[in-house]
Backbone as numpy.savetxt, mean C-alpha at the origin, in Angstrom:
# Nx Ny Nz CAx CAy CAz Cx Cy Cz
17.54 32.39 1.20 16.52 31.36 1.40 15.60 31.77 2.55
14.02 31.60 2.42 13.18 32.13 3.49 13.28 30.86 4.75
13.36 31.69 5.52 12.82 30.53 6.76 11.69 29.88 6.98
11.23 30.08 5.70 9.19 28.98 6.41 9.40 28.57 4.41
8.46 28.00 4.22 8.07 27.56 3.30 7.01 28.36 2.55
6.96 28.74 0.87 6.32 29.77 0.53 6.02 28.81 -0.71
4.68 28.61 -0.39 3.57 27.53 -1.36 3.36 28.51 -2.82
3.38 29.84 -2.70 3.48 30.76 -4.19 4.66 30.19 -5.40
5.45 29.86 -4.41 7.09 29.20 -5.22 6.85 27.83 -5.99
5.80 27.20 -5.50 5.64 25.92 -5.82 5.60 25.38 -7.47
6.18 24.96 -7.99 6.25 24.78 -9.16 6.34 23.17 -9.50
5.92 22.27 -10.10 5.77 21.27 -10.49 5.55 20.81 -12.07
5.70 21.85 -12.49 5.91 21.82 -14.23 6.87 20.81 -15.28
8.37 20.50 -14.10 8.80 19.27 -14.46 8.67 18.02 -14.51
7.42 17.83 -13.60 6.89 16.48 -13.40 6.24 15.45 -14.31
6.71 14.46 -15.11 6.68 13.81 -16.28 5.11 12.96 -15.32
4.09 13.18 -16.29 3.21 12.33 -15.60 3.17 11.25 -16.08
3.38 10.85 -17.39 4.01 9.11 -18.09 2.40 9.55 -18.85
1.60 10.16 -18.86 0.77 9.97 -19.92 0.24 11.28 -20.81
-0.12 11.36 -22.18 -1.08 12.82 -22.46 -2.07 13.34 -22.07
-2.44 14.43 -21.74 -3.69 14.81 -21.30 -4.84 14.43 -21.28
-5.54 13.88 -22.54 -6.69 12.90 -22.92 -6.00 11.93 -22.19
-5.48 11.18 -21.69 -5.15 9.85 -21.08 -5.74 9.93 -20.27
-4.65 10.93 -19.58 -5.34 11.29 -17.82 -6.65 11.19 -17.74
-7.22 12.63 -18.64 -8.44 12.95 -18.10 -9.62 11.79 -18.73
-9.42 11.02 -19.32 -10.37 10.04 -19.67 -10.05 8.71 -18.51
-9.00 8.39 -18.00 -8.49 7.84 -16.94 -9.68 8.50 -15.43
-9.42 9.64 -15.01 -10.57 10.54 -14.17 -11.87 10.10 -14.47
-12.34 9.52 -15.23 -13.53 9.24 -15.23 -13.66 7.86 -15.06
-13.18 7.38 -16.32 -13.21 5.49 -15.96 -13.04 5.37 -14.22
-11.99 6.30 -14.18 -11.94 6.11 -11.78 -12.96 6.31 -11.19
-13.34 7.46 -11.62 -14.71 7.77 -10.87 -16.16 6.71 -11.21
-16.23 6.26 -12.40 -17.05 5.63 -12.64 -17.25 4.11 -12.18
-16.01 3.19 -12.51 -15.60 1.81 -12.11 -14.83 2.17 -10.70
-14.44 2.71 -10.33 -13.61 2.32 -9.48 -13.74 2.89 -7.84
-13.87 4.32 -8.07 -13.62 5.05 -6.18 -15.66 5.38 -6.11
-16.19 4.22 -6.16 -17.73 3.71 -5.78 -17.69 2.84 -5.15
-18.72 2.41 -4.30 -19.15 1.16 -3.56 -19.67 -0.06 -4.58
-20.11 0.48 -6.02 -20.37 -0.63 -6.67 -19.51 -1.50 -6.91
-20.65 -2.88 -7.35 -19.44 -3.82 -7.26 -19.37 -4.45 -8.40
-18.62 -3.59 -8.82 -18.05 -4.23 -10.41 -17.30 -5.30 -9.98
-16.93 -6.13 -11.11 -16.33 -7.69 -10.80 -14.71 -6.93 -10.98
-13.76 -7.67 -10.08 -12.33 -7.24 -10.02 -11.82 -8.09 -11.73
-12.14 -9.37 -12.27 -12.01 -9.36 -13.70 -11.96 -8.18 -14.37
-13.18 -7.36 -14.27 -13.81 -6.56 -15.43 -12.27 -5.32 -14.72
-12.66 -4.98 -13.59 -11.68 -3.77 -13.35 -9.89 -4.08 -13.79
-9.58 -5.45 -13.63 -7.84 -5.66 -13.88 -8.15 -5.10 -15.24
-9.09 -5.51 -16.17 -9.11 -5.37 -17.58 -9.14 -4.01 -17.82
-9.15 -3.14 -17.34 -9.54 -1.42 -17.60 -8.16 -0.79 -16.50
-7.63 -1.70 -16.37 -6.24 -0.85 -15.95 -4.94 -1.72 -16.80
-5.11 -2.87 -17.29 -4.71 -2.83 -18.59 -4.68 -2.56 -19.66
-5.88 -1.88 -19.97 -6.02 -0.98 -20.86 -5.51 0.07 -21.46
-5.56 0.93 -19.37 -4.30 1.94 -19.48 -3.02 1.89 -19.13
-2.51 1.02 -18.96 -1.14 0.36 -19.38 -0.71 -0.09 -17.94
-1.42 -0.30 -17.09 -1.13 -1.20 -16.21 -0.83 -2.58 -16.63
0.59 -3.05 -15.52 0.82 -5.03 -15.17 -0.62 -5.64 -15.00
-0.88 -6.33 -14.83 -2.24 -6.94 -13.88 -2.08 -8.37 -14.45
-1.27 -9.41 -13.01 -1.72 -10.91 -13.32 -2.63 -11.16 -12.70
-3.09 -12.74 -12.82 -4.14 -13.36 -13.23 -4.51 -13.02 -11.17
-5.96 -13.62 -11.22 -6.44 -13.86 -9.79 -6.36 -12.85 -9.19
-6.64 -11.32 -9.53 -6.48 -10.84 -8.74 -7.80 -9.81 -8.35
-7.72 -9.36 -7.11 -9.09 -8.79 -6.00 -8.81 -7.82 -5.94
-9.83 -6.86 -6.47 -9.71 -5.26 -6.18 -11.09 -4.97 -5.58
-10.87 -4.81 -4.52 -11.97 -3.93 -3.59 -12.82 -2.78 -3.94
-13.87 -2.00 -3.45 -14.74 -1.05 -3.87 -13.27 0.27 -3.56
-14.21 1.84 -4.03 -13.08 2.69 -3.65 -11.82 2.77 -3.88
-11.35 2.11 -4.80 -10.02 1.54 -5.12 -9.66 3.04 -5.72
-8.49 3.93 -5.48 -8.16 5.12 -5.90 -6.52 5.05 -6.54
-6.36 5.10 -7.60 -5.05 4.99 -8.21 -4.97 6.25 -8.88
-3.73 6.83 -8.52 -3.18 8.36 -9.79 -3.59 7.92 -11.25
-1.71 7.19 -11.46 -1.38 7.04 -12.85 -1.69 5.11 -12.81
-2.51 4.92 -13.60 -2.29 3.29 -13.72 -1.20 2.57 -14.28
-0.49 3.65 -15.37 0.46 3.05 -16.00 1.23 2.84 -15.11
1.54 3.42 -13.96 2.95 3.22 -13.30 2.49 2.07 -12.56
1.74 1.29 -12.66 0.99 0.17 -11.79 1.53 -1.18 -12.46
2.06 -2.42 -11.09 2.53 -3.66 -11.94 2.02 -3.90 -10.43
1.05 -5.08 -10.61 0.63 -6.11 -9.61 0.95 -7.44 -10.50
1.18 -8.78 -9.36 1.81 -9.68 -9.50 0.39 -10.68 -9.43
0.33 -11.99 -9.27 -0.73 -12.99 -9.55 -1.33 -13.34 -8.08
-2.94 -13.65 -7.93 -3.18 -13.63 -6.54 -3.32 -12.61 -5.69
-2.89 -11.32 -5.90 -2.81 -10.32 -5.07 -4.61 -9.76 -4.59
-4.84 -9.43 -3.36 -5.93 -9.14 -2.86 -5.42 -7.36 -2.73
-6.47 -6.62 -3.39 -6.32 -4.96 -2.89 -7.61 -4.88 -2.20
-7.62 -4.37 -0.75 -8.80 -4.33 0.11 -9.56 -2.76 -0.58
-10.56 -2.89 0.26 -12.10 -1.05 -0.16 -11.05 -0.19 0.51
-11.29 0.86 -0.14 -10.50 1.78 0.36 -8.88 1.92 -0.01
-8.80 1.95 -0.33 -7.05 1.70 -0.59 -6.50 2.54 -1.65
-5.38 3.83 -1.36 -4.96 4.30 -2.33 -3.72 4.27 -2.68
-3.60 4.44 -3.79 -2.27 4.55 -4.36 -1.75 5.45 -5.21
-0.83 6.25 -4.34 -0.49 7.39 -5.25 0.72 7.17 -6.14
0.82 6.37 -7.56 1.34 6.38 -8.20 1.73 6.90 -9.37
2.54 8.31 -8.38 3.93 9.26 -8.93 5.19 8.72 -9.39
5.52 7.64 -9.34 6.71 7.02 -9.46 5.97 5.25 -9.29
6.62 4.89 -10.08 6.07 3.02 -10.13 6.17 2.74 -8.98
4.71 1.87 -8.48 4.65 0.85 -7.52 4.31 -0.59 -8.41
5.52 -1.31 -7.26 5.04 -2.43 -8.36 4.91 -3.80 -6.63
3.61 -4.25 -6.90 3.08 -5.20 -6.20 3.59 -6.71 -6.43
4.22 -7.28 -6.01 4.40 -8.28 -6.44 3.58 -9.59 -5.91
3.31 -10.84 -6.82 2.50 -11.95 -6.48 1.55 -12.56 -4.88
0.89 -12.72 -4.51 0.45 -13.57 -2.99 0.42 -12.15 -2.37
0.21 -10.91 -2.49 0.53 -10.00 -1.49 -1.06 -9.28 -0.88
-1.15 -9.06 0.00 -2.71 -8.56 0.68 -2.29 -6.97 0.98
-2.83 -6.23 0.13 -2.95 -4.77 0.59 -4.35 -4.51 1.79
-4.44 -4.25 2.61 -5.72 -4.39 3.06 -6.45 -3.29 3.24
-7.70 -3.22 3.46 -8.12 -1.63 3.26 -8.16 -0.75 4.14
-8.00 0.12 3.21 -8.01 1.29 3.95 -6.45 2.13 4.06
-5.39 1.34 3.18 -4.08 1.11 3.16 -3.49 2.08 2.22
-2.33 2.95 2.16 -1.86 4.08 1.32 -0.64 3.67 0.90
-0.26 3.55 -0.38 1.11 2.89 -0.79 1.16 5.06 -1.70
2.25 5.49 -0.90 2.37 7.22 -1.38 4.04 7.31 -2.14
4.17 7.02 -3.59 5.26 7.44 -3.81 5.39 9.07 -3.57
4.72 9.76 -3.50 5.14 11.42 -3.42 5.57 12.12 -2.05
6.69 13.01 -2.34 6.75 14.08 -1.02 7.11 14.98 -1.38
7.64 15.85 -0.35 8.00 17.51 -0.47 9.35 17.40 0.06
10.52 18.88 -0.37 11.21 18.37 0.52 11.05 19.89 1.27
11.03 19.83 2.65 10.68 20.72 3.40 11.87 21.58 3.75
13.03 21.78 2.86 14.31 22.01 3.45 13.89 23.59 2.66
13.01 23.21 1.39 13.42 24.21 0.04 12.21 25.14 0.13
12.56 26.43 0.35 11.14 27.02 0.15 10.39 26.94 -1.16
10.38 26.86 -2.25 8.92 26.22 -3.11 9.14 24.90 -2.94
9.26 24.22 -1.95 8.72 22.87 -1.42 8.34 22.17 -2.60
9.60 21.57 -3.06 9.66 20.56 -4.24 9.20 19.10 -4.22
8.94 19.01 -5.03 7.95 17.50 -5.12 9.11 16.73 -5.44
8.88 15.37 -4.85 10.36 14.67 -4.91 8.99 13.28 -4.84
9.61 11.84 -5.91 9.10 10.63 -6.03 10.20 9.56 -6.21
9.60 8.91 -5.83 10.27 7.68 -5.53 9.82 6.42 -5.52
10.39 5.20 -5.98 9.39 3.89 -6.17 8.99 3.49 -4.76
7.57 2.18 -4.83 7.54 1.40 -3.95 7.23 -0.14 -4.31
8.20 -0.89 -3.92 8.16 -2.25 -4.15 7.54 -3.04 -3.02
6.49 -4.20 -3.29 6.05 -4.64 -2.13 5.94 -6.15 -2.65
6.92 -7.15 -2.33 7.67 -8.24 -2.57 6.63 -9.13 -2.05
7.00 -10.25 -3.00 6.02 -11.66 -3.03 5.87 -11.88 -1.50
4.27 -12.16 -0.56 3.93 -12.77 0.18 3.49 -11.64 1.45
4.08 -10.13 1.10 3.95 -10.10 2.21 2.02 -9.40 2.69
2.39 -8.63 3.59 0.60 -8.28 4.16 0.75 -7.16 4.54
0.26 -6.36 4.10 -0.19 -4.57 4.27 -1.29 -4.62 5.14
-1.18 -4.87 6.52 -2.36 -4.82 7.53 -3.13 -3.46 7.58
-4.65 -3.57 7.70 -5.52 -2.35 7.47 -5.19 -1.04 7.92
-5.40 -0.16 7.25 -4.90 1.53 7.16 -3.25 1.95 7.57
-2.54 1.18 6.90 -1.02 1.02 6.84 -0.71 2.41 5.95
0.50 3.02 5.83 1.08 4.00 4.92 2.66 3.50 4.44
2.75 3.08 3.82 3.97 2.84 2.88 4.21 4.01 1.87
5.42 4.68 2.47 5.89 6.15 1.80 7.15 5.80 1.07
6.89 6.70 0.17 8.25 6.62 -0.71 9.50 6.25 -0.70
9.72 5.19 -2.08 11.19 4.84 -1.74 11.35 3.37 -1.22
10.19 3.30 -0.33 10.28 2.00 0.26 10.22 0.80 -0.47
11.16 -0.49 -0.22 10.62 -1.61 -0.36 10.36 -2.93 1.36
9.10 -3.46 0.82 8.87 -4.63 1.71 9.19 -5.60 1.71
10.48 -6.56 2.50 10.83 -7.51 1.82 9.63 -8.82 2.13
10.21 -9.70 1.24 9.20 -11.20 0.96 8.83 -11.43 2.18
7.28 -11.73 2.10 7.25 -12.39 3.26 7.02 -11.56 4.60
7.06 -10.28 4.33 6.89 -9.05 5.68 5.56 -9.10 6.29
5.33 -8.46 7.41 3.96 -8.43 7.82 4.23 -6.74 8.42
3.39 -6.01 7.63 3.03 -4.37 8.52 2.10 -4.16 9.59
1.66 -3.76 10.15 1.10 -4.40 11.09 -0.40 -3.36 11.21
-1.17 -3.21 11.66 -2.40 -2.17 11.32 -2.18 -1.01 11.96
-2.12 0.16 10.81 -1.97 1.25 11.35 -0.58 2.08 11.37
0.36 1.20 10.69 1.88 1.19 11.08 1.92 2.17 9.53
3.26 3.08 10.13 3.88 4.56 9.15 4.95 3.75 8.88
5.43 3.24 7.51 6.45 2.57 7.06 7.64 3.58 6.55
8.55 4.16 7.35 9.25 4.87 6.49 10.53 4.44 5.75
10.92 3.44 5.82 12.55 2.88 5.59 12.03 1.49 5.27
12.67 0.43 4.47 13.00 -0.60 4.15 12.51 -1.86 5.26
11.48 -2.87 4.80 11.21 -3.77 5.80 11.77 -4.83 5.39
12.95 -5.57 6.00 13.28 -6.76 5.92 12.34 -8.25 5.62
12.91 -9.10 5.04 11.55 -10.16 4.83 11.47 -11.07 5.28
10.35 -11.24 5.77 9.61 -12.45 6.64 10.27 -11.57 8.29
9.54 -10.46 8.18 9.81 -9.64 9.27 8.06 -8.91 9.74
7.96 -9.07 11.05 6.61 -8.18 11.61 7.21 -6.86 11.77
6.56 -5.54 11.07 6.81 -4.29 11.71 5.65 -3.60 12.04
5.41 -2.60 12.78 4.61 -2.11 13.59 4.97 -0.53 14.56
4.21 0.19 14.12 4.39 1.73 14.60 4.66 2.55 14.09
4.74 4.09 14.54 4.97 5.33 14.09 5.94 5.76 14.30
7.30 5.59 13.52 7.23 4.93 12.35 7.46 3.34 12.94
7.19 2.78 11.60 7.55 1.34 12.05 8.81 0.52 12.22
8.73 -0.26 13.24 10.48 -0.81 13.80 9.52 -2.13 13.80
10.80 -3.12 13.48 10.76 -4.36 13.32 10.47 -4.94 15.09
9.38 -6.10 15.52 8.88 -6.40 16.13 9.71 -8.09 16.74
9.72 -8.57 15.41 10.10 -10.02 15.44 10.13 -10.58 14.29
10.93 -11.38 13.91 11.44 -12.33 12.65 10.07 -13.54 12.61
9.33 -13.79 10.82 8.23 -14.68 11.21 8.46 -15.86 10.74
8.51 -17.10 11.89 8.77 -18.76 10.74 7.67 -19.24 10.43
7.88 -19.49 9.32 6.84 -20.44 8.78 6.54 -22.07 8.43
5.54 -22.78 8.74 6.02 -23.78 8.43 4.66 -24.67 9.10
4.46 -25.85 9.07 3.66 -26.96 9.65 3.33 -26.84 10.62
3.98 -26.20 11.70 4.07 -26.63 12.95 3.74 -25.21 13.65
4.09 -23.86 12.62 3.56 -22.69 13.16 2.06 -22.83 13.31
1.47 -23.18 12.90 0.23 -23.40 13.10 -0.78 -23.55 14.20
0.34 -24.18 15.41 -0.07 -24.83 16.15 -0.18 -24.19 17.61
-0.54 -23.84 18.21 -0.50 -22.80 19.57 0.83 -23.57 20.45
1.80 -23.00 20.52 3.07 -23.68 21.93 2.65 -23.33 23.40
1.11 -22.72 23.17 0.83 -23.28 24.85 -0.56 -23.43 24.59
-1.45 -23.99 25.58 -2.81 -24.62 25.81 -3.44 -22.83 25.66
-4.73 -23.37 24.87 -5.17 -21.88 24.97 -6.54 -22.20 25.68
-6.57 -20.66 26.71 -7.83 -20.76 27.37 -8.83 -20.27 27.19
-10.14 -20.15 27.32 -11.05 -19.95 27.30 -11.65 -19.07 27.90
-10.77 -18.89 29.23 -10.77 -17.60 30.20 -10.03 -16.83 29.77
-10.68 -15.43 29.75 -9.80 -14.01 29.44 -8.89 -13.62 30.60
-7.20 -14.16 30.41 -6.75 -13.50 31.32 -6.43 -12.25 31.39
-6.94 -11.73 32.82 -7.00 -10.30 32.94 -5.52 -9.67 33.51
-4.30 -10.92 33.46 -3.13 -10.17 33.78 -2.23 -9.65 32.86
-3.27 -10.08 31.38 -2.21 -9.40 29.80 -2.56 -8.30 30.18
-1.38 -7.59 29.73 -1.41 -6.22 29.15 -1.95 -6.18 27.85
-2.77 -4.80 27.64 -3.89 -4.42 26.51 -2.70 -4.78 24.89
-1.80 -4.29 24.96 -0.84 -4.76 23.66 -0.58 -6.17 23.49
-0.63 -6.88 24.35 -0.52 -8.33 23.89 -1.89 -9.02 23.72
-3.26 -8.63 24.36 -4.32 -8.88 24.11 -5.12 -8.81 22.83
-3.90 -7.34 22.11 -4.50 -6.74 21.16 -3.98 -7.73 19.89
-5.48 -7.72 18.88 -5.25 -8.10 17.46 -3.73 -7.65 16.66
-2.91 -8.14 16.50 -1.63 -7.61 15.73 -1.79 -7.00 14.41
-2.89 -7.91 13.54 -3.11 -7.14 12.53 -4.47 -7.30 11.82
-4.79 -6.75 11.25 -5.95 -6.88 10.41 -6.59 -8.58 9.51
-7.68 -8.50 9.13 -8.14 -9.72 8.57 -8.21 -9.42 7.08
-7.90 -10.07 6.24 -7.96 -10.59 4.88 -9.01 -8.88 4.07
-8.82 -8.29 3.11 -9.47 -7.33 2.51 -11.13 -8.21 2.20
């Protein structure tokens, strides 16, 4: 076995892409055309052209400009779901979105990797599940394998490598759980007087926005 990695070795010939060639490559265009543009096609018209190609797609749902998907078939979004501009999804292995969930933009849901152990650096996939409610805060990476449980919050910017518990804030490179989130009537409500004056004795991390706004 070589000690570095030798990209000549690379072979990917076993890789089942889930569709025929005309699929794909007529898929490559409908993308380029409807989809990874600033135009603004109506997110109706676009759910309808990824059901087509054998994408899930329930009702109410928001797809942003730039929207970049591999395979659509391996695609199941749930009802309500917001996908922010910018946002890709490399679906090598099913991602499946589930209901109320905010991808926000600029956000990478990557079933694919390498494994760096093997010199022709084998392509290895794996699902990603992202469970009713939670929030993919702007330019997030959710890597392979992962699921988000219900109710999670990622936080902006955060490398998800392992399993997020639900109704959990995570945050960082990689991301570690922050704090458990309640919900309810009364969260709503500030538990101290808020001021008007910028106090200048926070530290810049508690001053700072936690996560991103709505796609």
């Amino acid at each position: 076995m070589s000690a570095v990695v030798n990209l000549g070795e690379y072979d990917n010939s076993d890789f089942d892409r889930g569709a025929p060639r005309w699929k794909r490559g007529l898929w490559v265009v409908v993308r380029c055309v409807f989809f990874q543009n600033p135009c603004p096609w109506g997110s109706a018209f676009r759910s309808a052209l990824l059901r087509y190609f054998g994408a899930k797609i329930g009702k109410g749902v928001s797809i942003g400009s730039n929207l970049n998907i591999s395979f659509p078939w391996r695609l199941v979004v749930g009802d309500h779901v917001w996908i922010g501009d910018d946002v890709g999804i490399l679906s090598l292995a099913q991602v499946t979105i589930e209901s109320s969930v905010c991808v926000a933009r600029r956000s990478f849901l990557c079933t694919g990797s390498h494994d760096m152990r093997r010199e022709d650096f084998k392509l290895k996939v794996a699902p990603i599940l992202i469970r009713t409610g939670s929030w993919i805060a702007i330019g997030s990476l959710i890597l392979a394998g992962v699921t988000i449980g219900e109710g999670a919050v990622v936080s902006a910017g955060s490398v998800v490598l392992k399993d997020v518990p639900p109704n959990c804030l995570v945050r960082g490179n990689p991301a570690t759980v922050m704090y458990e989130i309640f919900r309810g009537p009364e969260s709503a409500k500030p538990s101290v007087p808020v001021s008007r004056v910028r106090d200048k004795s926070m530290s810049p991390p508690d001053r700072a926005a936690v996560i991103d706004g709505e796609p």
